[in-house]
KEFI-505304 format. One record per residue (C-alpha): x, y, z; residue in three letters; residue number from 0. Coordinates in Angstrom, 2 decimals, m for minus. Layout:
BEGIN
{atom {X,Y,Z},'ala',NUM},
...
// end
This chain:
BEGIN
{atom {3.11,42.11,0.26},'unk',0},
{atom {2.94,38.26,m0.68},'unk',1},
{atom {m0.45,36.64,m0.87},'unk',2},
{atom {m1.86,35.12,1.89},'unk',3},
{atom {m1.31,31.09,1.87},'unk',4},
{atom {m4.95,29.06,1.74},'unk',5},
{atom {m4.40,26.44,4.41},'unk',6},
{atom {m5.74,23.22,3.64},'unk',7},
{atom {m6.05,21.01,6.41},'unk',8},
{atom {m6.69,16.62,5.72},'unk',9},
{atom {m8.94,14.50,8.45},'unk',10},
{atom {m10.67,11.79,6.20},'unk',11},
{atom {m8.30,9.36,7.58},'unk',12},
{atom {m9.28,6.76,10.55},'unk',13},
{atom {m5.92,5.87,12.50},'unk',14},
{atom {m5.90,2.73,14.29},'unk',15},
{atom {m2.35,2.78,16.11},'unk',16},
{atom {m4.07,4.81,19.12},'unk',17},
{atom {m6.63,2.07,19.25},'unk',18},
{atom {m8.68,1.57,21.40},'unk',19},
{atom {m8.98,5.27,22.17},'unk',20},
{atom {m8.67,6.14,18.20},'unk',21},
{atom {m10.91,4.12,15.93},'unk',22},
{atom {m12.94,4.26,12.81},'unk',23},
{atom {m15.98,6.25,14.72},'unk',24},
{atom {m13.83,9.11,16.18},'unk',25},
{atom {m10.32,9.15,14.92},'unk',26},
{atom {m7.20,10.69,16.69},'unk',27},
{atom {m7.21,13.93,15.06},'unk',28},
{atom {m10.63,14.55,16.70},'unk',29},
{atom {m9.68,13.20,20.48},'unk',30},
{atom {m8.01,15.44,23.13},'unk',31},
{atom {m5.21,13.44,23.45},'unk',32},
{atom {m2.53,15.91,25.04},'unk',33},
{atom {m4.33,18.99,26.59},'unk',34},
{atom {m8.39,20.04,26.02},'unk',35},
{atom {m8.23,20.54,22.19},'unk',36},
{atom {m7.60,17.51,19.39},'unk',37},
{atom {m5.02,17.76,17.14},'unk',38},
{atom {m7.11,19.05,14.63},'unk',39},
{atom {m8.17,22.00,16.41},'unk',40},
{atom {m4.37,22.94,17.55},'unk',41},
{atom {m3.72,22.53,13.78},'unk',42},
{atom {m6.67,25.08,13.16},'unk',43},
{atom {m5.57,26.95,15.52},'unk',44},
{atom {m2.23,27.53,14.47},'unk',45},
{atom {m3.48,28.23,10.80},'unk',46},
{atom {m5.91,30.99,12.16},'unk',47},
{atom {m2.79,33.32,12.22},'unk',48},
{atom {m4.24,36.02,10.00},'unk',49},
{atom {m1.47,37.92,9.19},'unk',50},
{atom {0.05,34.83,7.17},'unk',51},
{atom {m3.17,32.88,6.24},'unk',52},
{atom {m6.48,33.09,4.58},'unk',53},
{atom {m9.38,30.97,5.91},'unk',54},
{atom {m9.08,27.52,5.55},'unk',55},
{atom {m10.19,24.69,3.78},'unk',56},
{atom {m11.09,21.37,5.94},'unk',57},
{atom {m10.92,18.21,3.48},'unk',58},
{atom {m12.71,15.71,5.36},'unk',59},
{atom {m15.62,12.86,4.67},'unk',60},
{atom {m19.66,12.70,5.41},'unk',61},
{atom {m19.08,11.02,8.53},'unk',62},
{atom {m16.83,13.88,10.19},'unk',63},
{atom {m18.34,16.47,8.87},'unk',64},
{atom {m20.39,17.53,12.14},'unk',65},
{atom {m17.32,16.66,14.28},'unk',66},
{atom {m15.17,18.97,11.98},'unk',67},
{atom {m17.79,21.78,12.49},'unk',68},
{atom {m18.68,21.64,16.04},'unk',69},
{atom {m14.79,21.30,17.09},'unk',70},
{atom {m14.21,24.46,14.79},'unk',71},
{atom {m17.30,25.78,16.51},'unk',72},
{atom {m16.25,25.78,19.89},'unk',73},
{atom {m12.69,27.40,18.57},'unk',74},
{atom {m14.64,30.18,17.36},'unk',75},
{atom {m13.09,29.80,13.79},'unk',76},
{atom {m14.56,29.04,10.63},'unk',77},
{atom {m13.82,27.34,7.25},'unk',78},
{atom {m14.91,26.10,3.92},'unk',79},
{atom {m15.93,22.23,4.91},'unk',80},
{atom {m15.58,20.41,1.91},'unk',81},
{atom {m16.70,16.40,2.11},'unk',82},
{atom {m15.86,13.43,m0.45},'unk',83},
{atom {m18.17,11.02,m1.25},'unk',84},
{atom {m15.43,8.29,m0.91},'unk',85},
{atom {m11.46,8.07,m0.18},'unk',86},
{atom {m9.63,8.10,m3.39},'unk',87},
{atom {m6.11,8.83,m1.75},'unk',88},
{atom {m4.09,12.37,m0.95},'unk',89},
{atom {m3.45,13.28,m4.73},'unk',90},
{atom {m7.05,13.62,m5.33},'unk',91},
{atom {m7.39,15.48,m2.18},'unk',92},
{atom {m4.66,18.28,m3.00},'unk',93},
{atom {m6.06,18.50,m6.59},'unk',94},
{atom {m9.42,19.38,m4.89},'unk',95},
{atom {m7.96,22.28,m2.73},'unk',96},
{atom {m6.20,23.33,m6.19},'unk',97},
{atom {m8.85,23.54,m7.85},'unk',98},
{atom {m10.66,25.39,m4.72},'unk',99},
{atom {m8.02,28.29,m3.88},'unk',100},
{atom {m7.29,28.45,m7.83},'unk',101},
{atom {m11.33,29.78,m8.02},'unk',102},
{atom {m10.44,32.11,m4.56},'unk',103},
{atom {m7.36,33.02,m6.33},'unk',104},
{atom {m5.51,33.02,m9.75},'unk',105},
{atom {m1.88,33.17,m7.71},'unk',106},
{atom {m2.97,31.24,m5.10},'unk',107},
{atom {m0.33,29.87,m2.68},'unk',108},
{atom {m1.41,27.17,m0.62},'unk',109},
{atom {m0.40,24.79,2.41},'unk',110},
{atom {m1.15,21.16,2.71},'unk',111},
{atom {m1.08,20.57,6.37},'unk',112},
{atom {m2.38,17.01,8.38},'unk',113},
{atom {m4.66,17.09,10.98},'unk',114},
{atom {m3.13,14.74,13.38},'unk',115},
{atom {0.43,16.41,13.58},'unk',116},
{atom {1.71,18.42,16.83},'unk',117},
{atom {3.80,21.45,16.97},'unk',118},
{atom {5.18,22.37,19.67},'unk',119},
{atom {6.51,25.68,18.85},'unk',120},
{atom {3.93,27.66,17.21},'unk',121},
{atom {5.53,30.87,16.23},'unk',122},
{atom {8.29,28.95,14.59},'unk',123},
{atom {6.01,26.98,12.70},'unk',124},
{atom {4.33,30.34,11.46},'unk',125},
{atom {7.56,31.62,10.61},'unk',126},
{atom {8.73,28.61,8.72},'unk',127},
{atom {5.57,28.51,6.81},'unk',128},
{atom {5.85,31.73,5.79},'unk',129},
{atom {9.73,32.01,4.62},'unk',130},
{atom {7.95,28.39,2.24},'unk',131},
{atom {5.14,30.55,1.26},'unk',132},
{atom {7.31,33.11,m0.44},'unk',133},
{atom {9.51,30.23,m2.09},'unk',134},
{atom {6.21,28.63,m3.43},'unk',135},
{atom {5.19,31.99,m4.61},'unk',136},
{atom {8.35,31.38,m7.18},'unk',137},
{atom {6.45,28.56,m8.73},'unk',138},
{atom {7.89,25.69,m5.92},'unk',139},
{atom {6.25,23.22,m4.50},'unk',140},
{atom {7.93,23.25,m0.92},'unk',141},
{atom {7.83,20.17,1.38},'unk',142},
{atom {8.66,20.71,5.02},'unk',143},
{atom {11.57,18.35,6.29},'unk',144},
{atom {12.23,17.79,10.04},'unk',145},
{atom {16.04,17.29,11.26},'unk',146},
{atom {15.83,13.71,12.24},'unk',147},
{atom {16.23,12.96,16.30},'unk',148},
{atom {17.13,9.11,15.66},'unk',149},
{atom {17.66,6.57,12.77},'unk',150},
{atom {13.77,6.13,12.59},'unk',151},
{atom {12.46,3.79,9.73},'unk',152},
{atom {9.00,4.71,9.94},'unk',153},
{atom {9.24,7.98,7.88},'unk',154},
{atom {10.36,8.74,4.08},'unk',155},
{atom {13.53,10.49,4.17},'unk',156},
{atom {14.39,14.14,1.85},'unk',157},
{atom {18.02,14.48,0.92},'unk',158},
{atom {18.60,18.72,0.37},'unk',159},
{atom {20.29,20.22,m2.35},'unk',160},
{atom {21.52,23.40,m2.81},'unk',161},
{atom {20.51,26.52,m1.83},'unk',162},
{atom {17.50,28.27,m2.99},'unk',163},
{atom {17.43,31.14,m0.42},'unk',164},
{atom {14.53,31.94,2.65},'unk',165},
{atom {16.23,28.75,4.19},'unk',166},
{atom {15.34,26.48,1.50},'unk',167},
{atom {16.70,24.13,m0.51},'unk',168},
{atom {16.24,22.15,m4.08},'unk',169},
{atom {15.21,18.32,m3.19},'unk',170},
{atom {18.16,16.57,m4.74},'unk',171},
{atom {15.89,12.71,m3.92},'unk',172},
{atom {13.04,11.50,m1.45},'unk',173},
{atom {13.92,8.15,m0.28},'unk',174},
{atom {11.58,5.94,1.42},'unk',175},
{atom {11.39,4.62,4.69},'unk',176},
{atom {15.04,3.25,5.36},'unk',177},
{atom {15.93,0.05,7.02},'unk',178},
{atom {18.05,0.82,10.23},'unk',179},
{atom {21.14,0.90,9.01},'unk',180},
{atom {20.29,3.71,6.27},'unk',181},
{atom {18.36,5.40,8.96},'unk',182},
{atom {21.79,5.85,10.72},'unk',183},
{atom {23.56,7.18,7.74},'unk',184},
{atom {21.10,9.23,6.29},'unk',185},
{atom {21.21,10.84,9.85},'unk',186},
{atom {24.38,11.56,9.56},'unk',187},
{atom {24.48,12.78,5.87},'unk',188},
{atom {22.08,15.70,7.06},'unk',189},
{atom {18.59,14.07,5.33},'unk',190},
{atom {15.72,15.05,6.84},'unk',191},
{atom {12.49,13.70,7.49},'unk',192},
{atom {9.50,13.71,5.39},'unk',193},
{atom {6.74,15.39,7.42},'unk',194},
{atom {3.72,15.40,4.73},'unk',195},
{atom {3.38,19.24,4.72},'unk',196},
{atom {3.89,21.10,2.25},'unk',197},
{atom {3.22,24.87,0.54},'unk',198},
{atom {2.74,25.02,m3.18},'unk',199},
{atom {1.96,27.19,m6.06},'unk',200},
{atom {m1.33,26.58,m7.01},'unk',201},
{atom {m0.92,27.25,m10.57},'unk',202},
{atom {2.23,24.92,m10.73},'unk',203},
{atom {0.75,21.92,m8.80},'unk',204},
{atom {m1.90,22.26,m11.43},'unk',205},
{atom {0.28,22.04,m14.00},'unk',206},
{atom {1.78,19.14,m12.41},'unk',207},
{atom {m0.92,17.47,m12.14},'unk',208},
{atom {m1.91,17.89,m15.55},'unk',209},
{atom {1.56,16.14,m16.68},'unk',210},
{atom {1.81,13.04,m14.43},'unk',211},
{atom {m1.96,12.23,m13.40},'unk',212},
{atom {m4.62,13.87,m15.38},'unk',213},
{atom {m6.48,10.65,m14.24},'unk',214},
{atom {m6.48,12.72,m11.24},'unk',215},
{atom {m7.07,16.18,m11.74},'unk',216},
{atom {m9.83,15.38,m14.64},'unk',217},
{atom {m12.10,14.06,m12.71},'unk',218},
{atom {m11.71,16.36,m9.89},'unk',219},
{atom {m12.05,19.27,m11.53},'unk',220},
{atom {m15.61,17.76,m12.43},'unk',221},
{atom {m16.27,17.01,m9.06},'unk',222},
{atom {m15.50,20.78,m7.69},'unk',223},
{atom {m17.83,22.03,m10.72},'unk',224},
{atom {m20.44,19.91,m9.90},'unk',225},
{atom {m20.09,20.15,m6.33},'unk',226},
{atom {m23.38,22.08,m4.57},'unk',227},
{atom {m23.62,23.15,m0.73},'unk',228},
{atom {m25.14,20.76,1.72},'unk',229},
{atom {m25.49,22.31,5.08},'unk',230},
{atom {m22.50,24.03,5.72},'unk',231},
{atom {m20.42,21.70,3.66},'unk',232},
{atom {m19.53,21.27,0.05},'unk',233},
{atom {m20.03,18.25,m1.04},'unk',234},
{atom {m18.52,17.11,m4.09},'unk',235},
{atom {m20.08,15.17,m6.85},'unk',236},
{atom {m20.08,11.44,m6.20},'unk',237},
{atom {m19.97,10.09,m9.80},'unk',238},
{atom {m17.13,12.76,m11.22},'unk',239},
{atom {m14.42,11.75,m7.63},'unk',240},
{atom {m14.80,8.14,m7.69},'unk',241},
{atom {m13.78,8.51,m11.45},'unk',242},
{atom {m10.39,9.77,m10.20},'unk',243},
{atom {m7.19,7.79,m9.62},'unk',244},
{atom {m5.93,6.44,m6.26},'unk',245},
{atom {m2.35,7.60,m5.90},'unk',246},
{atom {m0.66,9.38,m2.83},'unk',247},
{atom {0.74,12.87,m3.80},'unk',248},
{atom {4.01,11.74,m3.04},'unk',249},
{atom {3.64,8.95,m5.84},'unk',250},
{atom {1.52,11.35,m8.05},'unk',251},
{atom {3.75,14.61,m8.10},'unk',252},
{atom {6.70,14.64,m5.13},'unk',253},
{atom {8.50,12.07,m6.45},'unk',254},
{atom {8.51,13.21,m9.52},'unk',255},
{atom {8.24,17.11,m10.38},'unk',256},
{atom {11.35,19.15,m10.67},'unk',257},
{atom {9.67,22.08,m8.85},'unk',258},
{atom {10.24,20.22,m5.45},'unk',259},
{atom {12.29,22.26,m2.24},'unk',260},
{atom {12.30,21.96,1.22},'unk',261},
{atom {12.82,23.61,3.86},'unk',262},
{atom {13.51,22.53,7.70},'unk',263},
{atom {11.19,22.91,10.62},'unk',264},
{atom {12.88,23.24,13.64},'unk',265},
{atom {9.69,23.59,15.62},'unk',266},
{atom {9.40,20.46,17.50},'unk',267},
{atom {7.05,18.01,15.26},'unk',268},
{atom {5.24,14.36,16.10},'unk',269},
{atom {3.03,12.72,14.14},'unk',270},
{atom {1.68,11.29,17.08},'unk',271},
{atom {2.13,7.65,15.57},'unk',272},
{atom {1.69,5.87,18.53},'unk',273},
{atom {1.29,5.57,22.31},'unk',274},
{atom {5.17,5.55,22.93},'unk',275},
{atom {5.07,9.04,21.27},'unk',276},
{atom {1.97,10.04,23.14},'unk',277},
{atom {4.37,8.97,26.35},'unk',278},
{atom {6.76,11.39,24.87},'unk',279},
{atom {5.22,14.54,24.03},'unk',280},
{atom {3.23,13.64,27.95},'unk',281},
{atom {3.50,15.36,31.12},'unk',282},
{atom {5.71,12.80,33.51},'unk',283},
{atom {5.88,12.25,37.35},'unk',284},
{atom {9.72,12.28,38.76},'unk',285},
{atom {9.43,8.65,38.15},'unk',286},
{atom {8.93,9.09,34.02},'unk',287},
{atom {5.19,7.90,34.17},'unk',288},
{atom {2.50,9.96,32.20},'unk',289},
{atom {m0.82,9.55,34.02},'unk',290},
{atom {m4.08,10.93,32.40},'unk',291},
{atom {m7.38,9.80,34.25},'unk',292},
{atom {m7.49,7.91,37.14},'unk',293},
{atom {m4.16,6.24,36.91},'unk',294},
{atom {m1.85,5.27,40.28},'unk',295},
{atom {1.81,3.27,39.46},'unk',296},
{atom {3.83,1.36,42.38},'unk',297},
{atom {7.48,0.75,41.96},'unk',298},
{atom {7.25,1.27,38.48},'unk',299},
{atom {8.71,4.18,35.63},'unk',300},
{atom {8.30,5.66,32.38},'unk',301},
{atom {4.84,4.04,31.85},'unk',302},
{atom {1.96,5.54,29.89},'unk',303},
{atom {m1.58,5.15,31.88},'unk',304},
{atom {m4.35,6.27,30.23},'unk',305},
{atom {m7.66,6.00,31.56},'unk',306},
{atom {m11.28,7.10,30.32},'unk',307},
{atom {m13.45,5.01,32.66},'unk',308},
{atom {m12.30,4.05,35.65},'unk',309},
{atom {m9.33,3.28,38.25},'unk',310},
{atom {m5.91,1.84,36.40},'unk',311},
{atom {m3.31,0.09,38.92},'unk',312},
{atom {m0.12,m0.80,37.57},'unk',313},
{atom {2.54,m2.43,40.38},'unk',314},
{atom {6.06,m3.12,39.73},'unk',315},
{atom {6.04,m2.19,35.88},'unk',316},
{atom {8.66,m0.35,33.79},'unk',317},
{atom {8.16,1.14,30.35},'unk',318},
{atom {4.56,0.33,29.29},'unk',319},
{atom {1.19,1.10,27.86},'unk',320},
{atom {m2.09,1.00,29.94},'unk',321},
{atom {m4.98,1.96,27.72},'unk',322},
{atom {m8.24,1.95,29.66},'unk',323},
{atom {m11.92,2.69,27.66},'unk',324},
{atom {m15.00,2.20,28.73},'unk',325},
{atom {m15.19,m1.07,26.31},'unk',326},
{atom {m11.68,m2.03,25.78},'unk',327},
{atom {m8.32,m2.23,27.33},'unk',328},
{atom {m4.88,m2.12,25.68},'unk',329},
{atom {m1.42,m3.20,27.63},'unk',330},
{atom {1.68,m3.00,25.81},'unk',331},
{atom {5.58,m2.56,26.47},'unk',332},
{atom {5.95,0.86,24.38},'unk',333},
{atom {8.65,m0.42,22.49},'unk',334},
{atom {5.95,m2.95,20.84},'unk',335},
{atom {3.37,m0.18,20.46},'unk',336},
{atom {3.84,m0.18,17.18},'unk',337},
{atom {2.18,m3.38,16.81},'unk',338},
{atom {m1.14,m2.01,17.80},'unk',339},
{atom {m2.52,m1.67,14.35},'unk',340},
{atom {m1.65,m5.23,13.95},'unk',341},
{atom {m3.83,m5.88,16.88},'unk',342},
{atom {m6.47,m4.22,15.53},'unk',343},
{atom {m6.54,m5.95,12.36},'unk',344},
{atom {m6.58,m9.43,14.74},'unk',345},
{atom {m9.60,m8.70,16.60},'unk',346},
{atom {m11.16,m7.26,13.46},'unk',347},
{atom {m11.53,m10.03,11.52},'unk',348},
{atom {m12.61,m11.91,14.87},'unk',349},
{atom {m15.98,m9.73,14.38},'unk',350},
{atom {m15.18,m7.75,17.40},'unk',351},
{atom {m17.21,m4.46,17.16},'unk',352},
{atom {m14.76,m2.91,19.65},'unk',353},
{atom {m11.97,m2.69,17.02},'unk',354},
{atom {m13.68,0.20,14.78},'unk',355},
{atom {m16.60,1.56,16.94},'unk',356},
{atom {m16.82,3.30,20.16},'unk',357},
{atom {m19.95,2.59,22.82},'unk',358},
{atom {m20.55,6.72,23.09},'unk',359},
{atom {m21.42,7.49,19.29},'unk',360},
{atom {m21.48,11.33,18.24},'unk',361},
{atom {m24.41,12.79,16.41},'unk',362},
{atom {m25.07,16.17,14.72},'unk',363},
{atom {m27.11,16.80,17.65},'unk',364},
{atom {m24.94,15.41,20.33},'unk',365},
{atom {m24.02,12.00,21.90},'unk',366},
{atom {m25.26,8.29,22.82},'unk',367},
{atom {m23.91,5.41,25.03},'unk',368},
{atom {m24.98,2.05,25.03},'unk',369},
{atom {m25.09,1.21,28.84},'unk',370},
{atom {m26.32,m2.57,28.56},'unk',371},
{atom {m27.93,m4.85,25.87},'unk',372},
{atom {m29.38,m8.41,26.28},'unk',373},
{atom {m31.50,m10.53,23.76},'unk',374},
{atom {m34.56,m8.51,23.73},'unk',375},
{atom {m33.43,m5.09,25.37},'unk',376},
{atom {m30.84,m2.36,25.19},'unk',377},
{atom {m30.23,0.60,27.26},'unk',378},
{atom {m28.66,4.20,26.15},'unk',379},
{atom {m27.80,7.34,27.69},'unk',380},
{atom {m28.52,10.11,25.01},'unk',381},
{atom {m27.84,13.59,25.32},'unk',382},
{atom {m29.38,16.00,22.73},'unk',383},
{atom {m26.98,19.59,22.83},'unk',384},
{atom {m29.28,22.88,23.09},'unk',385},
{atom {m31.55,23.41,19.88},'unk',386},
{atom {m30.70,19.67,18.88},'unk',387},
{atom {m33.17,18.14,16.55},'unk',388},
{atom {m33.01,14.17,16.19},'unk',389},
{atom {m34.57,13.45,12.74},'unk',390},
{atom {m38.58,12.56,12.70},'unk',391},
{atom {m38.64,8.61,12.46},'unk',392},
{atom {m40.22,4.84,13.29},'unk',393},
{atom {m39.45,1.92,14.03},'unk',394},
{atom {m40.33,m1.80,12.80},'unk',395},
{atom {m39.39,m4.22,15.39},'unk',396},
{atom {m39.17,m1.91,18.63},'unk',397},
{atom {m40.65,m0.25,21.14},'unk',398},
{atom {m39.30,2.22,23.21},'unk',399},
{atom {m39.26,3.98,26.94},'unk',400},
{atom {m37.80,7.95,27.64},'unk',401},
{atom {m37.10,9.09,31.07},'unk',402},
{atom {m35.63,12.68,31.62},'unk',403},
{atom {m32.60,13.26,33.98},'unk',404},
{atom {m31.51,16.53,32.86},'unk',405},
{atom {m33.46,19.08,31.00},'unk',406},
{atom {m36.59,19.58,28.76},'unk',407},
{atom {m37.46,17.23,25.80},'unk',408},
{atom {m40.04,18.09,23.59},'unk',409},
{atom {m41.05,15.01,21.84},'unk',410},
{atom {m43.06,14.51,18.70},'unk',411},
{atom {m45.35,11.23,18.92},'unk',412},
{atom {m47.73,10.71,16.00},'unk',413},
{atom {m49.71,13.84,16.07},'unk',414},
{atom {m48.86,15.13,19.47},'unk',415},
{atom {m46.46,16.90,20.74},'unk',416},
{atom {m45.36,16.88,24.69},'unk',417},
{atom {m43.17,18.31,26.44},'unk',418},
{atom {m41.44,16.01,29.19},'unk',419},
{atom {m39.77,17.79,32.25},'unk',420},
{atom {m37.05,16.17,34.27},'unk',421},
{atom {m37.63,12.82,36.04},'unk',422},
{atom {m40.88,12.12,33.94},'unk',423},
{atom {m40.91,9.77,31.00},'unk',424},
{atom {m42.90,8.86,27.88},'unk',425},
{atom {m43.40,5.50,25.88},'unk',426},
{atom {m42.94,5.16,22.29},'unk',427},
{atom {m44.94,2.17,20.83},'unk',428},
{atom {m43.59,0.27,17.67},'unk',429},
{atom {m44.65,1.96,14.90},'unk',430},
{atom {m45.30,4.89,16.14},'unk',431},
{atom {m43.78,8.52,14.10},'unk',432},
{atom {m41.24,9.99,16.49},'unk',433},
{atom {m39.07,12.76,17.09},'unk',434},
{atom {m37.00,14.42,20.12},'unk',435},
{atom {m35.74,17.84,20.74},'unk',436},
{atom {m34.13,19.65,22.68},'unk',437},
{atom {m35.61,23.56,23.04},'unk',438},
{atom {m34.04,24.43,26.18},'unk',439},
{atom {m30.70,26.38,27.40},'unk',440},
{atom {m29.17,23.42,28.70},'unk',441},
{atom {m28.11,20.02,27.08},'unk',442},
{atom {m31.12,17.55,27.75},'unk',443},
{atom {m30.14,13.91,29.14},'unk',444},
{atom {m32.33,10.93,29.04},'unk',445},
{atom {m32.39,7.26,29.21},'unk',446},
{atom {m33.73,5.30,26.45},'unk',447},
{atom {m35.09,1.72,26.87},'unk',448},
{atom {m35.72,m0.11,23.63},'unk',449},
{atom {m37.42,m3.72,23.59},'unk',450},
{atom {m38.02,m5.50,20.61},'unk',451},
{atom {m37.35,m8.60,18.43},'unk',452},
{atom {m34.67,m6.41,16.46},'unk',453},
{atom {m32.66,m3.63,18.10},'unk',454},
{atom {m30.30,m2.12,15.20},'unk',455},
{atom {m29.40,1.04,14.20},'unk',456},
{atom {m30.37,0.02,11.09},'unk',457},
{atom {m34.19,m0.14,11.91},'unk',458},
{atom {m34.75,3.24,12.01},'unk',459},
{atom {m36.51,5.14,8.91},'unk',460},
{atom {m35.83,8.40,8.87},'unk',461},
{atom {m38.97,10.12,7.52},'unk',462},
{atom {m37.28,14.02,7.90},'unk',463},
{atom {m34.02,15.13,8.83},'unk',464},
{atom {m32.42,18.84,9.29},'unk',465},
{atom {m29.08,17.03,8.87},'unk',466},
{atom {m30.35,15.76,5.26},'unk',467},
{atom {m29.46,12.48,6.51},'unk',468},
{atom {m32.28,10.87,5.12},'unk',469},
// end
């Protein structure tokens, strides 16, 4: 029976052309874009199948690292959550989960699979997975092509060679993204697309490694040793990663190795690169329009309304993007959504906070929303899940004011501690040692008035924290 393949699955990376519903503080993979779950839990979800895969590995960064678990959480499922200190590119992030299933495993087989991809046939996608695993097993390093559905010159392209058997074939070039007129041919010269998942042989991506870019996989195989558990993550050591190289894999090995084959995935794949293929992979009305929120169209088709907060009316409109946050608004013809990152980048460098940060912030022990700020005053809504534990902390330049509307808080103040029941409050002076929990069944929801001279997140010092934030 062949080994079991080690899925690794990648969300360090912050998409911005799903702005302004993905942005730097809560990236696509982690939003329920199509359906209740992210894409990162359907992708977990998929690799859960036991009888073809061992439990995974989640590659992700510091600042995900409680999203990553409590999404996993509420799947039920579990995995090794392993966090780098900084981004140093995909190559460094395979070599880690090398050098992770190669300590599991001496014949380790494992699967490099993105956290922001759909699939819309499951079952086929376990299937095709498999028939790569046993072709990696054979010392391959197996990339996963999809049959092209139009000349599109946003993807890298895989031309097949001949036969290998299980359905795949030798990689006779990778070509990158095309210009229309290639798109078109390579279409019809039977190339496929390049889908950035692939199944490997451990030992021979090592090896690989080891040949092109031991400026790579030297440093990381410092980091794993040095690594230690933080929580319920490993983090790797700091120094030994940012010693290692920033280069894609593709550049680093799949360009270059002669151990590359693919094999095609007929099982209906996006990489959800934009709202127009949001539109796509939507639920439509008879007149083409995909509605999600509070969304009404009049005299109008194959529009994409999208609302978080709010009513969206759209009259007399054909083919276009309505965005709708509770900070932001995006309208777009879909053809042009591809523009969005550049839209991004324009209100960016304007200083506009909106362009990487959300107003509703997660934390490790739940949520806050800024609900109005002035000169001297800002107002949140915080909720605190059950057994939440904010870290014990003061404050320099502010004061500030809790009411309960929902649940019990148990609040630390200097040497007290009180417990305040719903629709009582308590008042935090500047200065003053601090801390809020939540002991109760339910998830606690209060307001928070703060009123000082200086009202940033950075004016908090953290004195203890159970989330080693400190």
């Amino acid at each position: 029976m062949p080994a079991k393949i080690i899925p690794v699955v990648m969300c360090g990376g912050a998409g911005t052309r799903l702005w302004p519903v993905s942005r730097d503080s809560m990236p696509k993979q982690f939003i329920p874009l199509l359906g209740q779950h992210s894409t990162f839990q359907r992708a977990v979800g998929l690799l859960s199948d036991n009888a073809v895969f061992a439990e995974p590995i989640v590659v992700t960064n510091a600042e995900y690292r409680f999203t990553v678990l409590e999404q996993l959480k509420e799947l039920g499922l579990s995995a090794q959550i392993v966090l780098e200190p900084m981004r140093r590119d995909s190559a460094a992030a395979v070599a880690v989960a090398t050098e992770l299933a190669l300590r599991r495993d001496e014949h380790a087989v494992v699967g490099v699979f993105a956290a922001d991809h759909i699939v819309q046939d499951g079952a086929l996608f376990i299937e095709t997975c498999r028939q790569a695993g046993l072709v990696a097993s054979q010392g391959k390093i197996v990339t996963i092509g999809i049959p092209p559905t139009h000349p599109a010159t946003g993807y890298g392209y895989i031309q097949p060679g001949e036969a290998l058997g299980e359905g795949a074939r030798s990689v006779a070039a990778f070509v990158e993204k095309p210009d229309a007129e290639r798109a078109a041919r390579y279409l019809l010269d039977g190339y496929l697309w390049n889908s950035g998942n692939f199944i490997f042989d451990a030992v021979t991506m090592r090896a690989e490694l080891e040949a092109y870019e031991p400026e790579v996989l030297e440093p990381v195989i410092a980091a794993v040793t040095e690594a230690r558990p933080d929580l319920d993550f490993l983090l790797l050591d700091a120094a030994s990663f940012a010693a290692a190289k920033k280069i894609s894999i593709d550049y680093a090995v799949m360009e270059r190795t002669r151990n590359a084959a693919v094999i095609a995935g007929h099982f209906g794949w996006s990489d959800v690169g934009g709202w127009s293929a949001v539109w796509d992979l939507s639920d439509k009305d008879t007149d083409g329009n995909a509605i999600v929120g509070r969304g009404y169209v009049l005299d109008g088709s194959n529009n994409l309304i999208h609302s978080e907060d709010g009513l969206v009316a759209v009259i007399g409109l054909d083919d276009i993007a309505v965005i709708s946050t509770r900070d932001a608004v995006l309208v777009t013809p879909k053809a042009r959504a591809d523009q969005v990152k550049d839209m991004v980048s324009l209100i960016g460098a304007k200083g506009e906070a909106e362009a990487g940060a959300h107003r509703e912030i997660q934390r490790p022990w739940g949520k806050y929303l800024s609900v109005d700020t002035g000169a001297r005053y800002q107002v949140k809504r915080i909720t605190v899940t059950p057994g939440g534990i904010l870290s014990l902390q003061k404050h320099y330049h502010r004061a500030e004011h809790w009411v309960v509307v929902r649940g019990t808080a148990e609040v630390t103040r200097n040497d007290e501690t009180i417990v305040v029941h719903e629709t009582e409050s308590i008042y935090l002076p500047i200065g003053c040692v601090h801390r809020l929990a939540n002991p109760g069944k339910i998830p606690l929801e209060l307001i928070e008035i703060q009123v000082g001279s200086y009202l940033g997140e950075d004016d908090i010092v953290r004195i203890e924290d159970v989330y080693r934030r400190s």
